[in-house]
C-alpha positions as CSV (number, residue, x, y, z in Angstrom):
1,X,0.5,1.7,10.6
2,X,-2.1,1.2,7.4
3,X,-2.1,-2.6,6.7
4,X,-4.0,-2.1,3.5
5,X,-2.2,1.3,2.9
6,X,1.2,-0.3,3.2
7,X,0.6,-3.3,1.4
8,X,-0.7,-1.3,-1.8
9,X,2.6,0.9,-1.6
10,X,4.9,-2.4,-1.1
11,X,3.0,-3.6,-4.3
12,X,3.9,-0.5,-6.0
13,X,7.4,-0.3,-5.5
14,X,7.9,-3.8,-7.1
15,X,7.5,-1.9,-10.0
16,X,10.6,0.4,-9.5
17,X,13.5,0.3,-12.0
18,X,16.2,1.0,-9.6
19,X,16.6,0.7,-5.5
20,X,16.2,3.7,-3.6
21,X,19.3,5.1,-1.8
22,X,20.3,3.2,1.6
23,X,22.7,5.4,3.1
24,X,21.7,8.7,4.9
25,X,24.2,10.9,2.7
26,X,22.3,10.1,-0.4
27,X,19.1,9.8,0.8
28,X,19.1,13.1,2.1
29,X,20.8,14.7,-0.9
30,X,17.8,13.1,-2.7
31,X,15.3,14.4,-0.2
32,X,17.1,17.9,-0.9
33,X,16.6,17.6,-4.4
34,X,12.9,16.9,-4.0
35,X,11.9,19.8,-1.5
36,X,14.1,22.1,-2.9
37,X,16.4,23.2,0.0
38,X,18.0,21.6,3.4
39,X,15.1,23.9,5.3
40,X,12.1,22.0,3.9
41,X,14.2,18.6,5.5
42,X,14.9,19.8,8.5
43,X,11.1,20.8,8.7
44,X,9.9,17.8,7.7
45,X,12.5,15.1,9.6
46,X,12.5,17.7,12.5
47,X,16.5,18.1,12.4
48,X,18.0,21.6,12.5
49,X,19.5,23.0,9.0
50,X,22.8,22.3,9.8
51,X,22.8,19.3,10.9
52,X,21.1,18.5,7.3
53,X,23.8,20.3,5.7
54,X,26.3,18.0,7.6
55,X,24.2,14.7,6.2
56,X,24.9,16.2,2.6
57,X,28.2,17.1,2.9
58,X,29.0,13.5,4.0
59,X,30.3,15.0,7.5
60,X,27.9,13.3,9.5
61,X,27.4,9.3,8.2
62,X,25.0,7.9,10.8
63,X,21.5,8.5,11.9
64,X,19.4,7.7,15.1
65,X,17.6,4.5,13.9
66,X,14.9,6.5,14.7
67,X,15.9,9.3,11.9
68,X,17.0,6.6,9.7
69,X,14.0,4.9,9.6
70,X,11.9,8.6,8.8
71,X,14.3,9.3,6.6
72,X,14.0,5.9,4.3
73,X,10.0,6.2,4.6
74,X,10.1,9.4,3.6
75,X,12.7,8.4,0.3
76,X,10.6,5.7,-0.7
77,X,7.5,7.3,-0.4
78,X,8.9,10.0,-2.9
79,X,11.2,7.8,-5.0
80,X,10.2,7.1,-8.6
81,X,7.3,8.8,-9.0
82,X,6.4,8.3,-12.6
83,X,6.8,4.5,-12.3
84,X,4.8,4.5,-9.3
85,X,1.8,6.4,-11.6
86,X,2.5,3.5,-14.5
87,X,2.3,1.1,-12.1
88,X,-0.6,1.9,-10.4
89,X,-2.4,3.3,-14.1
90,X,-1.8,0.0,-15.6
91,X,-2.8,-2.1,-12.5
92,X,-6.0,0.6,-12.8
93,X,-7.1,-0.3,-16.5
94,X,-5.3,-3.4,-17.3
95,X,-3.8,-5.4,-15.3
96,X,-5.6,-5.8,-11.9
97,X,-4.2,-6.8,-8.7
98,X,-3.6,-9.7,-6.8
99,X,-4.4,-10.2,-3.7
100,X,-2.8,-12.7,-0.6
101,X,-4.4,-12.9,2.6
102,X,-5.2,-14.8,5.4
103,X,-8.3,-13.4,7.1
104,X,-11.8,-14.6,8.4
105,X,-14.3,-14.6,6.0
106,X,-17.9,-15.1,6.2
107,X,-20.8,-13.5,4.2
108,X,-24.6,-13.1,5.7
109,X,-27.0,-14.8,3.3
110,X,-30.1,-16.1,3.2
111,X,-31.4,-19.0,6.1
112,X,-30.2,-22.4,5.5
113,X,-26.4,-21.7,3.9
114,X,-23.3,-22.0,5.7
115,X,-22.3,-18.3,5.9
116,X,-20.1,-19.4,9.4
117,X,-17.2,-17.0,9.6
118,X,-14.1,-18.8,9.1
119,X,-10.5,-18.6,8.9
120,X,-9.4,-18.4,5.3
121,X,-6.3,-18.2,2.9
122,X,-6.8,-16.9,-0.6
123,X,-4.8,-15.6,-3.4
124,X,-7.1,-13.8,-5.7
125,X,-6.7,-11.7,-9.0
126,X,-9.1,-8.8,-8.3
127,X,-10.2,-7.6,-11.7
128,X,-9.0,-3.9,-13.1
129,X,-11.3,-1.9,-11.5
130,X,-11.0,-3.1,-7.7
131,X,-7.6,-1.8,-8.7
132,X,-8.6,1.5,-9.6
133,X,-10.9,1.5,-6.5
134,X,-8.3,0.9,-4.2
135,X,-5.5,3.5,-5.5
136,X,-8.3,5.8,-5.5
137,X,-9.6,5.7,-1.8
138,X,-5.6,5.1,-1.6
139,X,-5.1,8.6,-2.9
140,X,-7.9,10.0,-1.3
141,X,-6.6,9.7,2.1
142,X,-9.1,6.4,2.9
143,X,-8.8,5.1,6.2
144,X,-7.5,1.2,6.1
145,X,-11.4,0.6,7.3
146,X,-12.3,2.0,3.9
147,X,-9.6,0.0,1.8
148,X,-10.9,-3.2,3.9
149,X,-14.5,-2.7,2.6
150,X,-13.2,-2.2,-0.7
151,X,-11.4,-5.6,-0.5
152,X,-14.2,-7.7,0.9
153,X,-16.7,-6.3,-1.9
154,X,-14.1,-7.4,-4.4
155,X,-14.0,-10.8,-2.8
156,X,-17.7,-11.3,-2.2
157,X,-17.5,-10.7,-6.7
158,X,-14.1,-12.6,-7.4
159,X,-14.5,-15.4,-5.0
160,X,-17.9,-16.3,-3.2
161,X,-20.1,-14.8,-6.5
162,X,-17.7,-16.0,-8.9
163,X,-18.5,-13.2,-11.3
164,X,-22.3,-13.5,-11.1
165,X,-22.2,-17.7,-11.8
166,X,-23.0,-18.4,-7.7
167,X,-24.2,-17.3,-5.2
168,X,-26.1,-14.7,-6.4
169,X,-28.1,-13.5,-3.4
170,X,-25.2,-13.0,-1.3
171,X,-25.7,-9.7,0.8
172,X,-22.2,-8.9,2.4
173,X,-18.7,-10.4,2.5
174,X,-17.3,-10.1,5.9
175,X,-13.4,-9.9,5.8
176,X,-12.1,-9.2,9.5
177,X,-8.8,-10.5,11.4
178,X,-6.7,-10.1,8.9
179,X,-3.4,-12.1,9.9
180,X,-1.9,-11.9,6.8
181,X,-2.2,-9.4,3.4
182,X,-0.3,-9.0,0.2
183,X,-0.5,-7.3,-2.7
184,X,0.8,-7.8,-6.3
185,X,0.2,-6.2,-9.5
């Protein structure tokens, strides 16, 4: 499970217009629709055809939790996908992103300033183009590791630097622990 990845994606679908199905009948008629034919879901929730064919057909009503719980990631990881792209464009050129967590946080600076890690709670608005940076390694199949350093270059800007007004000769944020982590465009 992707901390980072998750959180970006739980950002993102506060941006949809309408609730993804809930019930296996629909969701799988909508994962039909998607893949084009009750053989690309059985491949890809590893059921047999029928028994996909039974889900649309309303004959069979109730999953495995584990199969319900593939089946609604896989929905809402495909559900709205143009209003996902707006989101993420807008939060990408415009609008930024905000970010909640509780972490420790500690930066290595030159001799004689208290760079002590320590246990912090911040809710920052990371400019546009953290944004952009984030979606991209996002999209590129970054590793959380990769999102994280992402993060903790935007914070060592945003919060310790200030935007270049402190703290200028700061050399690295450190941004490990994470208990906590939220997203919001």
């Amino acid at each position: 499970m992707s901390m980072f990845g998750d959180g970006l994606d739980k950002a993102v679908q506060k941006a949809f217009t309408r609730p993804a199905p809930k019930n296996a009948g629909p969701q799988v008629r909508y994962m039909v629709k998607q893949l084009g034919g009750t053989k690309a879901v059985a491949e890809l929730l590893g059921l047999s055809q029928r028994q996909v064919e039974r889900y649309v057909a309303g004959t069979a009503k109730r999953p495995r939790a584990d199969l319900a719980a593939r089946l609604e990631r896989e929905v809402t990881k495909r559900w709205q996908p143009q209003i996902r792209a707006k989101a993420r464009e807008k939060a990408a050129t415009t609008g930024g992103i905000v970010i909640d967590a509780r972490a420790r946080m500690g930066y290595t600076a030159p001799i004689g300033s208290t760079d002590q890690d320590r246990i912090r709670h911040l809710t920052i608005a990371l400019p546009p183009v953290y944004a952009a940076r984030l979606f991209d390694a996002q999209a590129a199949g970054g590793s959380d590791t990769e999102l994280q350093e992402i993060a903790a270059e935007a914070l060592k800007e945003v919060y310790f630097q200030d935007g270049g007004r402190r703290a200028g000769s700061l050399e690295e944020v450190r941004f490990t622990d994470v208990e906590h982590l939220e997203f919001d465009l």
